[in-house]
C-alpha positions as CSV (number, residue, x, y, z in Angstrom):
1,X,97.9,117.2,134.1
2,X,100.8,115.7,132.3
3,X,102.2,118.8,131.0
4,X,101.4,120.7,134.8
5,X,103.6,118.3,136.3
6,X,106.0,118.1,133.8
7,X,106.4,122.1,133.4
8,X,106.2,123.0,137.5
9,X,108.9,120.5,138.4
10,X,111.1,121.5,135.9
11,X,110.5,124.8,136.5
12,X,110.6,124.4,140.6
13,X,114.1,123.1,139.5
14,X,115.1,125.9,137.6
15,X,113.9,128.3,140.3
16,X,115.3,126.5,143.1
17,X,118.7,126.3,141.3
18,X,118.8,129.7,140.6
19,X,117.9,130.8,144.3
20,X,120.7,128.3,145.5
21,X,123.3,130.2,143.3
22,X,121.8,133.6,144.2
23,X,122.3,132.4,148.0
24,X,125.8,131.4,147.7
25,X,127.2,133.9,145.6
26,X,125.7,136.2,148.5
27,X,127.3,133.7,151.5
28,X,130.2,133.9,149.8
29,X,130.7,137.4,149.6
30,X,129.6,138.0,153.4
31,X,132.1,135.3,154.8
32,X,134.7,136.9,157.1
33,X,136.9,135.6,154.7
34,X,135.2,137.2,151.8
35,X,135.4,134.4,148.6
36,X,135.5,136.7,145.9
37,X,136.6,134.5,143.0
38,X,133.8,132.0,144.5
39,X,130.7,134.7,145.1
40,X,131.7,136.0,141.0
41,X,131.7,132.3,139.9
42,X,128.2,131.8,141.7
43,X,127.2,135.2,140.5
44,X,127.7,134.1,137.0
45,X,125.7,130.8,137.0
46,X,123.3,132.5,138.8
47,X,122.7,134.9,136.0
48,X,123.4,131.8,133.3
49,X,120.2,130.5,135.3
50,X,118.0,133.3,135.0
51,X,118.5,133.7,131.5
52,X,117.9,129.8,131.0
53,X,114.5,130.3,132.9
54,X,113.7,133.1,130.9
55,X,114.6,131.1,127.6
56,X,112.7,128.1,129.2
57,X,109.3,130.2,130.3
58,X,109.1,132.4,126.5
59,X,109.8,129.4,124.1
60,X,106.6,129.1,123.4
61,X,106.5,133.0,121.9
62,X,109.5,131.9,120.3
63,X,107.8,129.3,118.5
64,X,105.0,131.3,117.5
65,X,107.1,134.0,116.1
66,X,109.2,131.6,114.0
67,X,105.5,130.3,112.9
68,X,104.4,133.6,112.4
69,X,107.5,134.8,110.1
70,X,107.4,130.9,107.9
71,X,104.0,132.2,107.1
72,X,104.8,136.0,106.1
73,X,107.7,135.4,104.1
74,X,106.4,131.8,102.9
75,X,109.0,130.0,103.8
76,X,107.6,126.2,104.8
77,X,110.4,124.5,105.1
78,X,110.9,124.9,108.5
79,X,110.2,121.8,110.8
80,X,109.5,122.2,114.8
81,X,110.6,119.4,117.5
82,X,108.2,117.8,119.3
83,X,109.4,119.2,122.7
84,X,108.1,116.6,124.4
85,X,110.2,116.9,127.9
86,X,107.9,120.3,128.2
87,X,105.2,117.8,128.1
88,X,102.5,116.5,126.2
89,X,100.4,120.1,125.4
90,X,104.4,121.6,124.0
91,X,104.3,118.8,121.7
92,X,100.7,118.8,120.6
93,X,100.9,122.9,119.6
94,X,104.4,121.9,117.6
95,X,102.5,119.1,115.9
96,X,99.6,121.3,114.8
97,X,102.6,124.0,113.6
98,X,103.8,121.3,111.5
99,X,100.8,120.4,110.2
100,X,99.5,123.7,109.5
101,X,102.9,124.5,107.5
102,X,102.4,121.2,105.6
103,X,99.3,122.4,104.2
104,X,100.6,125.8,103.2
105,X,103.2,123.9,101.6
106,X,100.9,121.5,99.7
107,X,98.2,124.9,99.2
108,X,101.6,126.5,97.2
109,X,102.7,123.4,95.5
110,X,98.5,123.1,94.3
111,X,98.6,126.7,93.2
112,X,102.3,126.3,91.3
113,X,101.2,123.4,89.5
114,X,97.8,125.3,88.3
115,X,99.4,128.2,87.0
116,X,101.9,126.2,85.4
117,X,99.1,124.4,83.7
118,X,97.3,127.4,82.7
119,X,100.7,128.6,81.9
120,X,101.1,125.9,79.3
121,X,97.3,126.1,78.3
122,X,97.8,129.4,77.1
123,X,100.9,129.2,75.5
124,X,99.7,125.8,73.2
125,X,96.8,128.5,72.2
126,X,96.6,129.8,68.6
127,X,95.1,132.8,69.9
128,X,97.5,135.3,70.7
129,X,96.8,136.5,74.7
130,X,97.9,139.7,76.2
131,X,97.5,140.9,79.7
132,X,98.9,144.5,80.2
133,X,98.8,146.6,83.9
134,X,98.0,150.2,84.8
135,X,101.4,151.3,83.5
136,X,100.8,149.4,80.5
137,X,103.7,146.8,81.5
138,X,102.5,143.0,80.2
139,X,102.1,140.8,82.5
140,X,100.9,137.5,80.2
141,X,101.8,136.9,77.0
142,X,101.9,133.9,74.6
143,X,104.1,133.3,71.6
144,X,100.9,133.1,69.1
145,X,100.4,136.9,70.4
146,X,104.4,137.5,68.9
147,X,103.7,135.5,66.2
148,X,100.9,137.6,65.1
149,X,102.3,140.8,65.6
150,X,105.6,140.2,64.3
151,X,107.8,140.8,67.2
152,X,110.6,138.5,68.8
153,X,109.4,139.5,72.8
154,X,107.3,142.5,74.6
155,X,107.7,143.7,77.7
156,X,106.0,146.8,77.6
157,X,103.2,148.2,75.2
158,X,105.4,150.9,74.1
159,X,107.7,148.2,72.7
160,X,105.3,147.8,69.9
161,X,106.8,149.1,66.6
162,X,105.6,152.1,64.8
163,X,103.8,149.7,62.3
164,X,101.2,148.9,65.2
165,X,100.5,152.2,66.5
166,X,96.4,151.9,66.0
167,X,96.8,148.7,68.1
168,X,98.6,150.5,70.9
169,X,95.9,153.7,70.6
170,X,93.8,150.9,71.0
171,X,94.9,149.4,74.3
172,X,95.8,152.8,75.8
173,X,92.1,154.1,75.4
174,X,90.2,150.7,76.5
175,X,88.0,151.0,79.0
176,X,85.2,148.3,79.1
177,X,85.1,146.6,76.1
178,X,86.2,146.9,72.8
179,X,86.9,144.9,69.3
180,X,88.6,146.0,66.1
181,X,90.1,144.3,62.7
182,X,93.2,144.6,62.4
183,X,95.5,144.2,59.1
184,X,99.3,144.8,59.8
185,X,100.1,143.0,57.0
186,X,98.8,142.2,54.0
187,X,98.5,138.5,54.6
188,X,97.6,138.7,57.9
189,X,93.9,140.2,59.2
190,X,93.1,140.3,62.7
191,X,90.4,140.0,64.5
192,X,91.4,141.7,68.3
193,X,89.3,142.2,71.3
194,X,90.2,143.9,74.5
195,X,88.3,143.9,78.1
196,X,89.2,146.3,81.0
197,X,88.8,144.6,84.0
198,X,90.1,145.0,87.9
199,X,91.9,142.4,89.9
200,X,91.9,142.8,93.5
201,X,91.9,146.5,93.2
202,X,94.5,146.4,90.1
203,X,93.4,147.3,86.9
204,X,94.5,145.5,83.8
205,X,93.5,145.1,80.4
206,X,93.0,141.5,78.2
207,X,94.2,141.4,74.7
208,X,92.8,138.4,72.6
209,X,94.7,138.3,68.9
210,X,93.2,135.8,66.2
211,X,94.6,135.6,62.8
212,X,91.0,135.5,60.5
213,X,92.9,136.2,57.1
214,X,92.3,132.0,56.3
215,X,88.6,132.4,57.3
216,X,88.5,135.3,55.1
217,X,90.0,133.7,52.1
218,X,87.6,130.7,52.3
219,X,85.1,132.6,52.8
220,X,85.8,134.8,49.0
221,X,86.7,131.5,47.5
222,X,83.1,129.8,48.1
223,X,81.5,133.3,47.2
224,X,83.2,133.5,43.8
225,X,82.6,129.4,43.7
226,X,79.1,130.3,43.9
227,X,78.9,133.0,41.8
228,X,80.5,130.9,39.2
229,X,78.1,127.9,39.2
230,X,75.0,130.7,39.3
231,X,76.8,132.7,35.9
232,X,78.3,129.8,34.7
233,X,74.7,127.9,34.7
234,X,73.1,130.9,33.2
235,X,75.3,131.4,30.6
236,X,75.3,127.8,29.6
237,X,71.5,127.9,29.5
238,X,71.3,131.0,27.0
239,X,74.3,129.9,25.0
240,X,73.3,126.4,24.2
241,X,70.4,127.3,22.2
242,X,72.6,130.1,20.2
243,X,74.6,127.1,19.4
244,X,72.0,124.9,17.8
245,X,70.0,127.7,16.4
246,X,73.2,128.9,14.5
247,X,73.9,125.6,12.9
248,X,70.6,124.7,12.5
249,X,70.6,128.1,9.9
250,X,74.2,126.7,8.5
251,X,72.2,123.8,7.2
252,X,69.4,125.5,5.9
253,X,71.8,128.6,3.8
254,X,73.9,125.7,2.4
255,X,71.1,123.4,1.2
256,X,68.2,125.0,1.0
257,X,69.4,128.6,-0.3
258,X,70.8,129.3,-4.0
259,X,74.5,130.4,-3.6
260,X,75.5,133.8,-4.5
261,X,77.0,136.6,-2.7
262,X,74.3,137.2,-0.4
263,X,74.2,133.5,1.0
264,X,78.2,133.5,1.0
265,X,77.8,136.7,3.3
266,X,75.4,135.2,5.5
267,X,77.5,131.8,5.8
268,X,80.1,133.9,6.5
269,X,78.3,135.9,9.5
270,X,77.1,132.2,11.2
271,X,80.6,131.1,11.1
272,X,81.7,134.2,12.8
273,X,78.5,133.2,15.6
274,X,79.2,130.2,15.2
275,X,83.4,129.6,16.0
276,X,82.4,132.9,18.8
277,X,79.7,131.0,20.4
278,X,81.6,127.2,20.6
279,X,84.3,129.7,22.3
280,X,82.1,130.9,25.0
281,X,80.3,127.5,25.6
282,X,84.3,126.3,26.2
283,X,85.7,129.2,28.0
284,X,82.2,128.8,30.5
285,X,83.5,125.2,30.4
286,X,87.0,125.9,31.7
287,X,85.6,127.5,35.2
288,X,83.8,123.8,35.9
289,X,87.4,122.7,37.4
290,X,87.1,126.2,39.6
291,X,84.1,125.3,41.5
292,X,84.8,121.5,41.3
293,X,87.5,120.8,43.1
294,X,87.5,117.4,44.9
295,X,88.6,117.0,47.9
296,X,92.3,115.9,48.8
297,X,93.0,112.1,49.4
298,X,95.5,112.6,52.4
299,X,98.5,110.5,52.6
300,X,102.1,110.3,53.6
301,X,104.3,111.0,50.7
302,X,107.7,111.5,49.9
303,X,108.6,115.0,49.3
304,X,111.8,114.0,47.8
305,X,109.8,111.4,45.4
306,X,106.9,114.6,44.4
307,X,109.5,117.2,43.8
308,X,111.8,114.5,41.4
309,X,109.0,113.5,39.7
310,X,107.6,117.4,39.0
311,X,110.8,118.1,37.8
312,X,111.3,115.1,35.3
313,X,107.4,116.2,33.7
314,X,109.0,119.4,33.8
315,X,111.8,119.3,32.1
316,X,110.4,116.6,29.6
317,X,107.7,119.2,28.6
318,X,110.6,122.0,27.6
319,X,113.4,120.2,26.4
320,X,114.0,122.7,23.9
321,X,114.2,125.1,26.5
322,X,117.7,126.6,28.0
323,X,115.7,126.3,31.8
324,X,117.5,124.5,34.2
325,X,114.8,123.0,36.5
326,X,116.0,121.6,39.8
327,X,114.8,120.5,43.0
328,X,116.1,120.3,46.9
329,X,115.3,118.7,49.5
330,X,116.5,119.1,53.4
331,X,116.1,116.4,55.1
332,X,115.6,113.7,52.8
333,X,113.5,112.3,54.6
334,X,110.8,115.0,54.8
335,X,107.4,113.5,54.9
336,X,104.4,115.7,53.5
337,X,100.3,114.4,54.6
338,X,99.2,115.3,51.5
339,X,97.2,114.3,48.1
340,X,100.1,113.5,45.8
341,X,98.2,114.5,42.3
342,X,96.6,117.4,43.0
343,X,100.4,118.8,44.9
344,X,101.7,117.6,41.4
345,X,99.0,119.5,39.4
346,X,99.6,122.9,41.8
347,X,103.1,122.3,41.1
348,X,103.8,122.0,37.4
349,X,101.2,125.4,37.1
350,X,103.7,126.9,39.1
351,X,106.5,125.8,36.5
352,X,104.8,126.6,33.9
353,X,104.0,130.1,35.4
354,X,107.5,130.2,36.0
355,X,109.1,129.7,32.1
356,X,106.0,132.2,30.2
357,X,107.7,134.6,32.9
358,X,111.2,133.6,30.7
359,X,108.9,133.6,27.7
360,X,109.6,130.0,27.3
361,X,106.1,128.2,26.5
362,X,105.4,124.6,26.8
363,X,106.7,122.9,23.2
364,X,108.0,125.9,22.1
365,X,111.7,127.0,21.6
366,X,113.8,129.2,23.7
367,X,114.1,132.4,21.6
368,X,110.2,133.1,21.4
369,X,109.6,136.6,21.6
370,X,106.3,136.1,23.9
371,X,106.8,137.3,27.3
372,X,103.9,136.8,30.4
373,X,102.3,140.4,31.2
374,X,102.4,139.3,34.7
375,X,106.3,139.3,34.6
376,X,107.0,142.4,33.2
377,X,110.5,142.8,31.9
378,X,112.1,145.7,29.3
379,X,115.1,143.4,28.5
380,X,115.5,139.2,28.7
381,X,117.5,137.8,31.2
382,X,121.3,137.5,29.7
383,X,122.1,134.9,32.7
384,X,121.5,131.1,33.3
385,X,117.7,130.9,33.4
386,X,116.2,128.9,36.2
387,X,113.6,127.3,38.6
388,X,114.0,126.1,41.9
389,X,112.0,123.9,44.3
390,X,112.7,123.2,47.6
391,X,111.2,121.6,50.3
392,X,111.7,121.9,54.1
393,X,110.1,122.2,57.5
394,X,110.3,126.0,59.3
395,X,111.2,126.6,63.4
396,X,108.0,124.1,64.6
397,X,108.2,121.6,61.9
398,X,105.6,122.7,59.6
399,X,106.7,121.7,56.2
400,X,106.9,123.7,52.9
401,X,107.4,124.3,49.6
402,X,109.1,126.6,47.8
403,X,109.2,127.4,44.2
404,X,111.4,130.4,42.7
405,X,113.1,131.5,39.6
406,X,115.3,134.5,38.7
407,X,113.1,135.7,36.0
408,X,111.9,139.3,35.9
409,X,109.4,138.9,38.8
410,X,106.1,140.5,39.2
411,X,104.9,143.7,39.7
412,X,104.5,145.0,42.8
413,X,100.8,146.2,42.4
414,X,99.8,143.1,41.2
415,X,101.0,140.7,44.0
416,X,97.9,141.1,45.9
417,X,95.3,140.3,42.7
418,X,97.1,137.3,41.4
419,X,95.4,134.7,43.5
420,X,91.6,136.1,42.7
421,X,89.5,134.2,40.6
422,X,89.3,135.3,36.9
423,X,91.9,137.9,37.1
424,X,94.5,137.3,34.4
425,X,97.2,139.6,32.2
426,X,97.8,136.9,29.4
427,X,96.2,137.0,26.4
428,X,95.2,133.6,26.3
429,X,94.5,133.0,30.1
430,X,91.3,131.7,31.9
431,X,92.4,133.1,35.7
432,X,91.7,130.0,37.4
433,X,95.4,128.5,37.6
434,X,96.4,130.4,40.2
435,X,92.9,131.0,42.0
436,X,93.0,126.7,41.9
437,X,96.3,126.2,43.3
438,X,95.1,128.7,46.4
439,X,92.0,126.1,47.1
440,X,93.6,122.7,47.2
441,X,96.3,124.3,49.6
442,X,93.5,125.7,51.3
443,X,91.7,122.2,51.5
444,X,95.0,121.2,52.8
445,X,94.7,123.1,55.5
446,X,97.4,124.7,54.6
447,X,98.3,128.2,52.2
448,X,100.1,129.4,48.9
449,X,102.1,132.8,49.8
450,X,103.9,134.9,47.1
451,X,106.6,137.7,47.1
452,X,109.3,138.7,45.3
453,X,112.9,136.8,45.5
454,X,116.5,137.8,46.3
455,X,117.0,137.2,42.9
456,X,114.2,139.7,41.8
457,X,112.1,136.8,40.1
458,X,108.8,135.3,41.9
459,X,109.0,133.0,44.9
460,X,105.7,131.0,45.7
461,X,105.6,129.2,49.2
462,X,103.0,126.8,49.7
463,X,102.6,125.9,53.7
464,X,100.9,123.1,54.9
């Protein structure tokens, strides 16, 4: 009843106001003495009332259009007054307004923060994620996905280099579902699956990218680990009583037979089984290390310290050398969680690599002729001979370490077969330094890259 009484009387007033002006303004012009200045004056607040009434009687549309247009164009900012001399029902519907606006504007605020969150979610993923529209525009996207792909930002699958066309073919002709490995380079495999699906009548198309070339690798290096222990155990069994047997007959020709040229023959022939046999039993010997490989005793070392100390065993172990064998470090301060020793041991077999590729071997002098097959060069290097290490941290922190020389480098072809177990060039090599090194970065959690350095001589990264 409040708000009847409040409204009708101020409404009675309104009308009775403007009926007054109407009234006079119309006395005023009818006098015998016309008032023309004084029926226009009346005239105008007569018409200044009716357009206050017609203000007062729509606000209420007013408000609900204002209401009406916060919501379409979400804009909830706006407040409305209490109006609370139209009584108390014009303040109770601008209350609820406010209230209702309050919750779209704490709905938006709930919905901002959850995409931001899954916003974040998907960009801390190490799964590369992208969503692509109709029109094959992407709409998410994660820096894992242009990571893995090899590109600095995508906006549009057609952006894509050449190098991924089957990837593109891929996306374009997804319908459902789909999966495929994928190998655009030769360190990097991945595994990518793709699902068609439609959003509120919009179709778009999920890309999931994971990198499987580290499974992949662990997975061939516990195969050939097993096939090792299985040869390496049969071998053992079948060589060990060759061993005995032969100098059990040694014995027996040189005390128990006359000597003459027959029994010098035959002494002969066991020596030959013999020293051939004694070799097999320790080449079988050397692939225990392969399959044996403890696991790493993390700690926080000084990379600084490691590299120093490679470099002094180093240098102590070719002094005769011309190598110069040096070591960086940027920052000083760089930190590595790591097993000290077995770094140490991956290190100084990457040295060593690194002077048979000068032809330099350990406690030998400079000017011997032998030269690695792995570093295959027609003439010796004429200039300063040398090996670098450095250590560093990339973009994200990730420390590394890098060792290079300006030797002859090695051959393209054989870049990719270098790290498998066995697989050696040198005439006195076992094929396990390399395949080792690759493990205990791999128990690191980390890997051993190689390619071929500005100066043209092998660079070997290890990334932990």
């Amino acid at each position: 009843m409040a708000f009847v009484r409040t409204f009708s009387v101020v409404l009675a007033w309104r009308i009775v106001l403007l009926g007054t002006a109407i009234a006079a303004s119309v006395v005023a012009a009818t006098l015998e003495s016309p008032q023309i200045a004084l029926a226009v004056l009346l005239g105008i607040v007569a018409i200044s009332l009716a357009f206050s009434l017609f203000r007062y009687v729509n606000d209420t549309n007013r408000r609900l259009a204002r209401f009406f247009e916060s919501v379409r164009y979400s804009d909830f900012a706006i407040r409305f007054s209490s109006a609370k001399d139209k009584g108390d029902s014009f303040a109770e519907v601008n209350r609820q307004f406010n209230e209702v606006l309050e919750a779209f504007r704490q709905t938006r605020a709930e919905k901002e923060a959850n995409l931001l969150f899954l916003n974040t979610i998907v960009q801390h993923l190490s799964a590369g994620i992208l969503v692509f529209d109709a029109q094959s525009g992407v709409l998410v996207s994660n820096s894992a996905a242009f990571q893995l792909l090899g590109v600095y930002r995508l906006h549009h699958l057609h952006d894509l280099p050449e190098r991924h066309k089957a990837l593109t073919q891929f996306v374009q002709n997804l319908t459902s579902k789909g999966k495929m490995l994928y190998q655009p380079e030769t360190n990097r495999q991945l595994a990518v699956q793709g699902v068609s699906v439609s959003l509120q009548g919009r179709a778009v198309r999920l890309l999931t990218l994971q990198n499987i070339h580290p499974e992949l690798q662990r997975k061939e290096v516990d195969a050939w680990r097993n096939l090792t222990r299985v040869l390496r155990h049969e071998i053992m069994n079948s060589v060990t009583p060759i061993v005995s047997l032969v100098e059990t007959a040694q014995e027996i020709v040189k005390h128990d037979l006359p000597q003459n040229a027959a029994t010098a023959d035959l002494t002969e022939a066991l020596e030959v089984v013999a020293v051939r046999s004694r070799g097999l039993v320790n080449f079988v010997e050397a692939y225990r290390s392969f399959s044996a490989i403890p696991q790493p005793r993390l700690e926080d070392i000084s990379a600084k310290t490691l590299l120093e100390r490679v470099v002094q065993l180093a240098t102590s172990e070719s002094k005769e050398s011309n190598i110069k064998i040096e070591s960086f470090v940027q920052p000083e301060t760089l930190r590595l969680h790591a097993d000290a020793a077995q770094l140490e041991m991956v290190l100084l077999n990457l040295v060593k690599n690194a002077r048979e590729a000068f032809g330099v071997l350990p406690n030998s002098p400079a000017q011997t002729n032998y030269q690695s097959p792995i570093h295959q060069s027609t003439n010796p290097p004429i200039h300063q001979s040398r090996i670098t290490l450095r250590a560093g941290a990339d973009a994200k922190g990730h420390p590394f370490i890098e060792v290079e020389d300006n030797g002859p480098g090695i051959p393209a072809e054989l870049l990719d077969e270098i790290f498998i177990p066995f697989f050696t060039t040198k005439p006195t090599g076992t094929g396990v330094g390399l395949s080792i090194s690759k493990q205990i970065m791999q128990l690191h959690g980390g890997d051993i890259r190689v390619s071929t350095s500005s100066s043209g001589g092998a660079r070997f990264v290890l990334e932990f």
